[in-house]
N, CA, C and O atoms as a MOPAC input file, in Angstrom:
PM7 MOZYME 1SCF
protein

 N     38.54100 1   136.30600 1    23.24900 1
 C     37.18800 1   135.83600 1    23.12800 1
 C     36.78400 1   135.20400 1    24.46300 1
 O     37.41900 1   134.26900 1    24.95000 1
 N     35.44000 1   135.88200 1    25.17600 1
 C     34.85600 1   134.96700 1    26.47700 1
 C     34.25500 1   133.77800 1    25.65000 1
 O     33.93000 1   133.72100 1    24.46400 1
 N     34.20500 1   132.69100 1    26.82400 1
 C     34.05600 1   131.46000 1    26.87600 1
 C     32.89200 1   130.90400 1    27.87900 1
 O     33.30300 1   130.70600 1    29.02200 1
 N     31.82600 1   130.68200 1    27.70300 1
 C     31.04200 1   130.51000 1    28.60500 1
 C     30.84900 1   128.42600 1    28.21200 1
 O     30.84100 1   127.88900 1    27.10500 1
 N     30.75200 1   127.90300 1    29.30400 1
 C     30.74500 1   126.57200 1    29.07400 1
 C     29.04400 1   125.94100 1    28.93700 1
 O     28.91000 1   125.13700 1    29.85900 1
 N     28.19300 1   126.00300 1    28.40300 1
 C     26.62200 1   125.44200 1    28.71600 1
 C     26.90500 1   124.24500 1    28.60000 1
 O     27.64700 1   123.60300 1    27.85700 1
 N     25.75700 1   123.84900 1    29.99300 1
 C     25.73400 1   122.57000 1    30.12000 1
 C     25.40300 1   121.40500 1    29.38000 1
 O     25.65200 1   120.25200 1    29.72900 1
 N     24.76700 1   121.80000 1    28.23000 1
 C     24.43300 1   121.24800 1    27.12100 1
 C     25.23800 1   120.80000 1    25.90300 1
 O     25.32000 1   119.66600 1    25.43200 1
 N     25.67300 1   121.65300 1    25.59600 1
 C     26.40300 1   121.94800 1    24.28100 1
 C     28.08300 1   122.21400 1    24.55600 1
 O     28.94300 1   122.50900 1    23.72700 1
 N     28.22800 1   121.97600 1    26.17200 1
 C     29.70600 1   122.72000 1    25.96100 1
 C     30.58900 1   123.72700 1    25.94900 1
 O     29.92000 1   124.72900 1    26.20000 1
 N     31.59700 1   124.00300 1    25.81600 1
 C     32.04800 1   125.68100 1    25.70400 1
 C     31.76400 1   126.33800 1    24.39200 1
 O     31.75500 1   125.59200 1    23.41300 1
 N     31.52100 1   127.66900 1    24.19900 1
 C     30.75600 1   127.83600 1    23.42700 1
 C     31.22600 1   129.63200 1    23.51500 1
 O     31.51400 1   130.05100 1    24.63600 1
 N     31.28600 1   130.63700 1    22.29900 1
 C     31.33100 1   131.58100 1    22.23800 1
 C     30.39400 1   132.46100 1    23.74600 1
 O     29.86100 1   131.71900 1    24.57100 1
 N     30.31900 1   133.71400 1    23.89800 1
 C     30.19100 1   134.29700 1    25.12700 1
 C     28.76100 1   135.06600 1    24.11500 1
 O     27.73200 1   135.19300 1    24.77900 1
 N     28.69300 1   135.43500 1    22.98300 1
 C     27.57300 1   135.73000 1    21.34800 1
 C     26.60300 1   134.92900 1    21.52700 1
 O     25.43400 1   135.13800 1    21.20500 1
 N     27.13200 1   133.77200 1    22.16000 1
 C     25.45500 1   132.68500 1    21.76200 1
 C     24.81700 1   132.66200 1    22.62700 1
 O     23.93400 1   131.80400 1    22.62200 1
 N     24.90800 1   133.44000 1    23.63000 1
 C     24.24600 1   133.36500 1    25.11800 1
 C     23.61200 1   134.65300 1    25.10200 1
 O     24.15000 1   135.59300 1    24.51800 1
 N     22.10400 1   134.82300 1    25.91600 1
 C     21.16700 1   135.74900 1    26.47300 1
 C     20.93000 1   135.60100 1    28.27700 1
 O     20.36800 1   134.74600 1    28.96100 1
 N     21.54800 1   136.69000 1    28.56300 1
 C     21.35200 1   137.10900 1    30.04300 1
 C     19.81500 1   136.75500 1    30.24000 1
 O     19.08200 1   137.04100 1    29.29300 1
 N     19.20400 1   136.12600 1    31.43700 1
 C     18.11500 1   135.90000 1    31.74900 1
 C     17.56100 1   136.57900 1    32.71600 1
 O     16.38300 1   136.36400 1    33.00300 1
 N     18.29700 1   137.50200 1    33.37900 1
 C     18.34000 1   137.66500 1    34.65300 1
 C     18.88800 1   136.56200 1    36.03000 1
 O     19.28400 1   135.39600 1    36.01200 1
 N     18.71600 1   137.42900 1    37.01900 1
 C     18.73900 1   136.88900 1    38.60400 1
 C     18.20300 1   135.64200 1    39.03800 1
 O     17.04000 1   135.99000 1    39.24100 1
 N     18.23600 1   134.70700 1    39.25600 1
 C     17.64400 1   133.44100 1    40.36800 1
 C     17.58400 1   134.34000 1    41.22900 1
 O     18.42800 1   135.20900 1    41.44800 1
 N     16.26200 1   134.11100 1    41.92300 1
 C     15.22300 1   134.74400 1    42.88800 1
 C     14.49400 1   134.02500 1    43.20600 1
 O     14.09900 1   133.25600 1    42.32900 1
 N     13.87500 1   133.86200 1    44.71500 1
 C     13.07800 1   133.19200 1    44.94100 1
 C     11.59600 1   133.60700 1    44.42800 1
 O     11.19900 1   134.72700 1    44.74700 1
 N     10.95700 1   132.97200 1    43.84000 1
 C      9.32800 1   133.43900 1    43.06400 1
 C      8.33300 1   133.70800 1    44.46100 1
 O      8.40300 1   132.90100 1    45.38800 1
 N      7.66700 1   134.56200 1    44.51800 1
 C      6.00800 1   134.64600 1    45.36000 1
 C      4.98900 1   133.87400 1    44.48100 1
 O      4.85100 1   133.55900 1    43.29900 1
 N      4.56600 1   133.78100 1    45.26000 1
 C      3.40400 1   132.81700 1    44.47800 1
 C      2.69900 1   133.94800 1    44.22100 1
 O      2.53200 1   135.00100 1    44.83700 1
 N      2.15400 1   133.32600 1    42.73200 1
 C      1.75000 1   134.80600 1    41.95600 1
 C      0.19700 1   134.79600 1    42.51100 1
 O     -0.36200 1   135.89100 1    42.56100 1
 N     -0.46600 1   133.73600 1    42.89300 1
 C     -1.99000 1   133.90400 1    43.64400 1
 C     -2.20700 1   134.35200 1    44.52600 1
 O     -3.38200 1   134.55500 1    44.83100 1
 N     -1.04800 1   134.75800 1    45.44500 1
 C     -1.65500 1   135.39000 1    46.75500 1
 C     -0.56700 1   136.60100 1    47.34300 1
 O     -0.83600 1   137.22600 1    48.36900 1
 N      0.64600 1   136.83600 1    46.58800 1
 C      1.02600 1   138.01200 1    46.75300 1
 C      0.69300 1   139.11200 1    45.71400 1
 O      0.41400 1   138.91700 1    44.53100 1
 N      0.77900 1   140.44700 1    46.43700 1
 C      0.37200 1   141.69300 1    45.92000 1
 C      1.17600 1   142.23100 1    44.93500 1
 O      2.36600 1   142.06000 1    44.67200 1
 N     -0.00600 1   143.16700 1    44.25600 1
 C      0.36700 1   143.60600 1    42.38600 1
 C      2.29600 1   143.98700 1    43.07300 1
 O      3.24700 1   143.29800 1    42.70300 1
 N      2.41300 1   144.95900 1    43.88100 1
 C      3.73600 1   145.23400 1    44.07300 1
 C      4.74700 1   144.47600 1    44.66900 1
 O      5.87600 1   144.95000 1    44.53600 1
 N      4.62100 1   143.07500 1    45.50000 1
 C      5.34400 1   142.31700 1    45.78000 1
 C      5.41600 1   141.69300 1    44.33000 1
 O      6.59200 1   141.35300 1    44.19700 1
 N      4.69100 1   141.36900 1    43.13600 1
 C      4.91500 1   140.79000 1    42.34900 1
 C      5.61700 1   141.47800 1    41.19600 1
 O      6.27900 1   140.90600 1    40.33000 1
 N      5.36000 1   142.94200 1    41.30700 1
 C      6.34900 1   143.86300 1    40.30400 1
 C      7.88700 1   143.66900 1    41.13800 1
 O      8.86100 1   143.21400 1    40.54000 1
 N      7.91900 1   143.89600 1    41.93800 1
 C      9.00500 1   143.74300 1    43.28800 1
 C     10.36500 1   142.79600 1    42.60100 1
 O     11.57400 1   142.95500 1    42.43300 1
 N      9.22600 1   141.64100 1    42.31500 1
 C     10.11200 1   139.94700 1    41.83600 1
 C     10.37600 1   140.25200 1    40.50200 1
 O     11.51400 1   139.93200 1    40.16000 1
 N      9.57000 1   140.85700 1    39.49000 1
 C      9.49900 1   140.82100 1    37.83900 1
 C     10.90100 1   141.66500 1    37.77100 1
 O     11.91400 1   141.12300 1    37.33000 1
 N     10.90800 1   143.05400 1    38.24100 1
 C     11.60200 1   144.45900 1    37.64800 1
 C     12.97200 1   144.86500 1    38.30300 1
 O     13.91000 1   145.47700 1    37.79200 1
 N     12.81600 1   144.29700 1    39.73200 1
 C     14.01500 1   144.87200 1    40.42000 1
 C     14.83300 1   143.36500 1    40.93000 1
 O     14.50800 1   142.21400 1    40.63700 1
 N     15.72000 1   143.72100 1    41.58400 1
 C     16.79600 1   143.07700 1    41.70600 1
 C     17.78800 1   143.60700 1    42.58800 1
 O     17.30600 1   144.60900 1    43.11700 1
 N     19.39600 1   143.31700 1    43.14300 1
 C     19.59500 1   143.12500 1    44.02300 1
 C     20.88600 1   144.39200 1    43.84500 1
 O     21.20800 1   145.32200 1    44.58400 1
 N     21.52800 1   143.81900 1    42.22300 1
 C     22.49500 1   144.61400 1    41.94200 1
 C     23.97600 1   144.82000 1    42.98600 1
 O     24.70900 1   145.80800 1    42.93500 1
 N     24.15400 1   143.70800 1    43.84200 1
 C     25.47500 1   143.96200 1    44.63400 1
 C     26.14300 1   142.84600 1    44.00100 1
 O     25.76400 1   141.90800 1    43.30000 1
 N     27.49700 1   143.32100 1    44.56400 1
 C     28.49800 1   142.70900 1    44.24300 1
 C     28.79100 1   141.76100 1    44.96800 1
 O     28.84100 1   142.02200 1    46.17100 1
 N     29.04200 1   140.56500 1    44.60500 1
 C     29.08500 1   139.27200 1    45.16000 1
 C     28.87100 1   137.93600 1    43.58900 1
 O     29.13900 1   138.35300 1    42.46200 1
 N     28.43000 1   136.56500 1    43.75900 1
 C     28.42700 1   135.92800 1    43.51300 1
 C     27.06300 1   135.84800 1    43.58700 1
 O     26.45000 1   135.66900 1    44.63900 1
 N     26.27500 1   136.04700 1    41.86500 1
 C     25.33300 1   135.61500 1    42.00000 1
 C     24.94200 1   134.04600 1    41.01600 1
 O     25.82500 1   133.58600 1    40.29300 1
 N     23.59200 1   133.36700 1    41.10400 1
 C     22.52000 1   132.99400 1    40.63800 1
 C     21.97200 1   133.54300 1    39.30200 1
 O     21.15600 1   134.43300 1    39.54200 1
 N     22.12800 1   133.33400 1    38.02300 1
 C     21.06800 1   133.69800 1    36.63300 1
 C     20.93700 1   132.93400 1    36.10900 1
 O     21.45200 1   131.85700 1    36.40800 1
 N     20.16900 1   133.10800 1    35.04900 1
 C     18.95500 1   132.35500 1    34.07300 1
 C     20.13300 1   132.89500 1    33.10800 1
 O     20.60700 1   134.03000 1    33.07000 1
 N     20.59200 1   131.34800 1    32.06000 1
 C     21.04900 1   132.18000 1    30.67200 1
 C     20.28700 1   131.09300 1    29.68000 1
 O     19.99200 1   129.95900 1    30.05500 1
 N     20.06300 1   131.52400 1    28.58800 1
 C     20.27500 1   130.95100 1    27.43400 1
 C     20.94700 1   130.83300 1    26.79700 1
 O     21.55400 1   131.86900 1    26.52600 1
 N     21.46500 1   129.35000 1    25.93500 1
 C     22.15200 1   129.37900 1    24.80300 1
 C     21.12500 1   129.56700 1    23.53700 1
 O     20.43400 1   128.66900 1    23.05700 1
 N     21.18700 1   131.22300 1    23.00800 1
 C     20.12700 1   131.04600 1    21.95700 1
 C     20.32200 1   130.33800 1    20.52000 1
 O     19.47500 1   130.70100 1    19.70500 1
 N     21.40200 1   129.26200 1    19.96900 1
 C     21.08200 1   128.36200 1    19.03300 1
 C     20.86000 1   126.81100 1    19.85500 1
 O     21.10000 1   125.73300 1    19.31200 1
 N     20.42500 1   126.95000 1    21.07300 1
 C     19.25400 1   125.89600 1    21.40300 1
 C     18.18200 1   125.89400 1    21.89800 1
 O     17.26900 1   125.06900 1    21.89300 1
 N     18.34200 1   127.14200 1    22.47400 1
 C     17.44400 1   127.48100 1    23.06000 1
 C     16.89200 1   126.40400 1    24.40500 1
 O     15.81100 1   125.84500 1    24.58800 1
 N     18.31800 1   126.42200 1    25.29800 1
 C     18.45200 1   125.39400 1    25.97600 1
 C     18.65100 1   126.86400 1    27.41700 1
 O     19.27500 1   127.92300 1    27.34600 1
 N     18.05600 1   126.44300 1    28.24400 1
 C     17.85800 1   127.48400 1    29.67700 1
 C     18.42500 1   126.71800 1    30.71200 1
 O     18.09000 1   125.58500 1    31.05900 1
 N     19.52200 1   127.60000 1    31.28400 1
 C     20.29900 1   127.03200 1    32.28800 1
 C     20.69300 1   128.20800 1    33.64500 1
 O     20.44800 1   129.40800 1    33.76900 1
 N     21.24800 1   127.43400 1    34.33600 1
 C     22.09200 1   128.42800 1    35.60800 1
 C     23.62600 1   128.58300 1    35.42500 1
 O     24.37800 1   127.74400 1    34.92800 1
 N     23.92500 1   129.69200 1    35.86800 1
 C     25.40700 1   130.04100 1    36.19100 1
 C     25.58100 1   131.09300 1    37.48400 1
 O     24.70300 1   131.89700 1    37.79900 1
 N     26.63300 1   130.97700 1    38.05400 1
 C     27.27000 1   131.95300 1    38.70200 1
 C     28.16700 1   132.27300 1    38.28300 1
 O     29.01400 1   131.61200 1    37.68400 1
 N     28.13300 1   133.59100 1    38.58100 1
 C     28.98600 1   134.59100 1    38.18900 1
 C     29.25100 1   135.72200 1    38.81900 1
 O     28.44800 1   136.62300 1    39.06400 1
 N     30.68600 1   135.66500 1    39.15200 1
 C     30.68500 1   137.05100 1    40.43500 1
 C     30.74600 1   138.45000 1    39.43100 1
 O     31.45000 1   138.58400 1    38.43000 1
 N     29.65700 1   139.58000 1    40.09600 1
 C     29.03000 1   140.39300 1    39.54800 1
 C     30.17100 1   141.53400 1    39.17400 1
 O     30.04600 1   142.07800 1    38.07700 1
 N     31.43000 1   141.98300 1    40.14000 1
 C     32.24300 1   142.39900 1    40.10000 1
 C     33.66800 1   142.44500 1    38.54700 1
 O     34.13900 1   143.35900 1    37.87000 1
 N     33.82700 1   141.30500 1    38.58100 1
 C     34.64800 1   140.30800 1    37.97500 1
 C     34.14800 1   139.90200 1    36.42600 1
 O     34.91100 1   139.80100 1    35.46500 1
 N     32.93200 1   139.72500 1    36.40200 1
 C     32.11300 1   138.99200 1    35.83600 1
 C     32.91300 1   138.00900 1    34.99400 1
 O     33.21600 1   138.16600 1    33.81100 1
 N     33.26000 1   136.80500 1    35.89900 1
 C     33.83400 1   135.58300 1    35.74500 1
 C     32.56300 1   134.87900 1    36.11700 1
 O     31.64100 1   135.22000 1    36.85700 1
 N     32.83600 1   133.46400 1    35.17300 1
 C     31.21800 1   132.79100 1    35.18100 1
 C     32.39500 1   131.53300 1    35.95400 1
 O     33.41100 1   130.99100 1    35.52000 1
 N     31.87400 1   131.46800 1    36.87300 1
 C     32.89700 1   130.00400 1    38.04900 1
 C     31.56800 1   129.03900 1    38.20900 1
 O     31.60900 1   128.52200 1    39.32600 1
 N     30.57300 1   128.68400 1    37.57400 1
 C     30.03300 1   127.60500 1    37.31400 1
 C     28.83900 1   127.24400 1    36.49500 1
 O     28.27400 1   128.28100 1    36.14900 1
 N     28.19600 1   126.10500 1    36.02100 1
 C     26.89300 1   126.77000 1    35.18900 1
 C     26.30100 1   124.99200 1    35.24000 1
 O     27.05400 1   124.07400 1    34.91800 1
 N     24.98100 1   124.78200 1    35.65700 1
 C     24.65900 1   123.50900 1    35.26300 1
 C     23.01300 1   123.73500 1    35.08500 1
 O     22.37700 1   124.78300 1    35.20300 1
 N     22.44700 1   122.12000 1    34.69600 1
 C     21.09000 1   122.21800 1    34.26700 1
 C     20.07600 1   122.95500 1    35.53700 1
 O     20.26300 1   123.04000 1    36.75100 1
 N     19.47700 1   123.20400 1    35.07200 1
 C     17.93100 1   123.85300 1    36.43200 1
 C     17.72700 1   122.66800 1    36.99000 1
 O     17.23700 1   123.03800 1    38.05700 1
 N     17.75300 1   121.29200 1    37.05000 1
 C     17.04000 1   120.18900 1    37.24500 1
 C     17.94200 1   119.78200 1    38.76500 1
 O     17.64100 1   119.01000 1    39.67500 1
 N     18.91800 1   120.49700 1    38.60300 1
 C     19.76600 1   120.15500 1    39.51200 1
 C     19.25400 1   121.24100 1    40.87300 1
 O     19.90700 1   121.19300 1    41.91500 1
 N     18.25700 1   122.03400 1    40.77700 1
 C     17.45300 1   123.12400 1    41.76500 1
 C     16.66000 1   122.83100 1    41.77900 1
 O     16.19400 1   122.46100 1    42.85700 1
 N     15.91100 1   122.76900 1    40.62600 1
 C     13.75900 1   122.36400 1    40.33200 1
 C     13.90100 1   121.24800 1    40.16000 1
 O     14.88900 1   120.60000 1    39.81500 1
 N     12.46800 1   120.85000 1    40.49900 1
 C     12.16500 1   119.24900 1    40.63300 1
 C     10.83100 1   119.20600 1    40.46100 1
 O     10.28600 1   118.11800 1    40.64300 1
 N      9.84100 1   120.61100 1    39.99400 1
 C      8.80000 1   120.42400 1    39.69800 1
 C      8.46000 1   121.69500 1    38.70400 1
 O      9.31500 1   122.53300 1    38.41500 1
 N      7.09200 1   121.73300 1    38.21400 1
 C      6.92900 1   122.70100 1    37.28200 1
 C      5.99000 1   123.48900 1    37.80000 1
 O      5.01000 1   122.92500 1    38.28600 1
 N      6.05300 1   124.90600 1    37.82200 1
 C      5.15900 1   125.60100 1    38.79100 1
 C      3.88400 1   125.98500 1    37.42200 1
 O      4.27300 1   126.28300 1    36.29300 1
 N      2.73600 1   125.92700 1    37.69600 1
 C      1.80100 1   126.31000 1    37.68400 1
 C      0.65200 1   127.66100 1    37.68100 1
 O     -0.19000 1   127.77500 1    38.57300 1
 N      0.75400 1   128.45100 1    36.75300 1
 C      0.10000 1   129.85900 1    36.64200 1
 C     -1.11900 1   129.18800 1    36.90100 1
 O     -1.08500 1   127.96900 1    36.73300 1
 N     -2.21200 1   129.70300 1    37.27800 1
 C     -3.76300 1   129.82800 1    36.95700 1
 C     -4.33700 1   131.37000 1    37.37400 1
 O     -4.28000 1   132.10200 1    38.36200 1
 N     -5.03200 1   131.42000 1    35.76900 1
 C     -5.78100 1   133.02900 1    35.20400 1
 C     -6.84800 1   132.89400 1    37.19200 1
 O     -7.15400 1   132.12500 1    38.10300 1
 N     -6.91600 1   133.94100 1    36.82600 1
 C     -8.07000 1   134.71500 1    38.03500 1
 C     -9.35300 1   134.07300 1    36.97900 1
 O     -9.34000 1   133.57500 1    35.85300 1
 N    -10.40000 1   134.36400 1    37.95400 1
 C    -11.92500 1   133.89100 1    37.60000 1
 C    -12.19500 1   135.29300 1    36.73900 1
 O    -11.86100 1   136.46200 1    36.93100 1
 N    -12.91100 1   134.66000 1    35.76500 1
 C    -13.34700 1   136.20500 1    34.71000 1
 C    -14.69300 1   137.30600 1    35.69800 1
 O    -15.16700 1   136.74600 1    36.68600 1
 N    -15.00900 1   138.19000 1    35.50700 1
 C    -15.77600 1   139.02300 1    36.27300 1
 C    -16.92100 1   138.38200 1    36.29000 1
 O    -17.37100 1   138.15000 1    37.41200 1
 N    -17.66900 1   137.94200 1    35.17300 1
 C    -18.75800 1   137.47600 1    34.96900 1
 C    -18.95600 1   136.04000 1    35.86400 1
 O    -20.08500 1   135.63700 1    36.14600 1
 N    -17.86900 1   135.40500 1    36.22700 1
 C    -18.00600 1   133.56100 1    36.55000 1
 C    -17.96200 1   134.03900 1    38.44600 1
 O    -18.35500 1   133.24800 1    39.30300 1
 N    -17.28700 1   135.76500 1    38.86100 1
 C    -17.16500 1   135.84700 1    39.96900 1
 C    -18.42300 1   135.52000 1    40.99500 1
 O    -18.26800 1   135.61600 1    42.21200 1

């Protein structure tokens, strides 16, 4: 049985967790283009090394980081986001056609 440790709750079955994808750096969604922003959503890096992801533990629904070398896929660390972010980013909708 894998063992994934969340920072929350502890070690914990490898079942209660949802892949989130990649840590990536974000474009700011207001001023880069429809395809730099599909770019960030869809693709990814896919080499082998030691990456950065988003997991969930889905009976908390608690969102965290781990690395994990991609090769191997050994998880060699995992802690809160708070320990990267320090602020909350901000969507804002485009102006409707009519307000343009």
């Amino acid at each position: 049985m894998k063992i994934m440790n969340c920072p929350l709750n502890g070690p914990r079955n490898i079942s209660e967790f949802v892949h989130g994808g990649e840590l990536r750096e974000m474009p700011d969604p207001n001023l880069c283009s429809d395809g730099e922003w599909a770019d960030y959503v869809f693709y990814h890096e896919n080499a082998v090394a030691v990456v950065k992801e988003w997991w969930l533990h889905a009976p908390s629904s608690y969102w965290f980081i781990a690395e994990r070398h991609t090769a191997s896929d050994e998880i060699l660390n995992t802690y809160d986001p708070s320990e990267i972010f320090n602020q909350r980013v901000e969507f804002s909708l485009p102006p409707k056609e009519s307000e343009a």
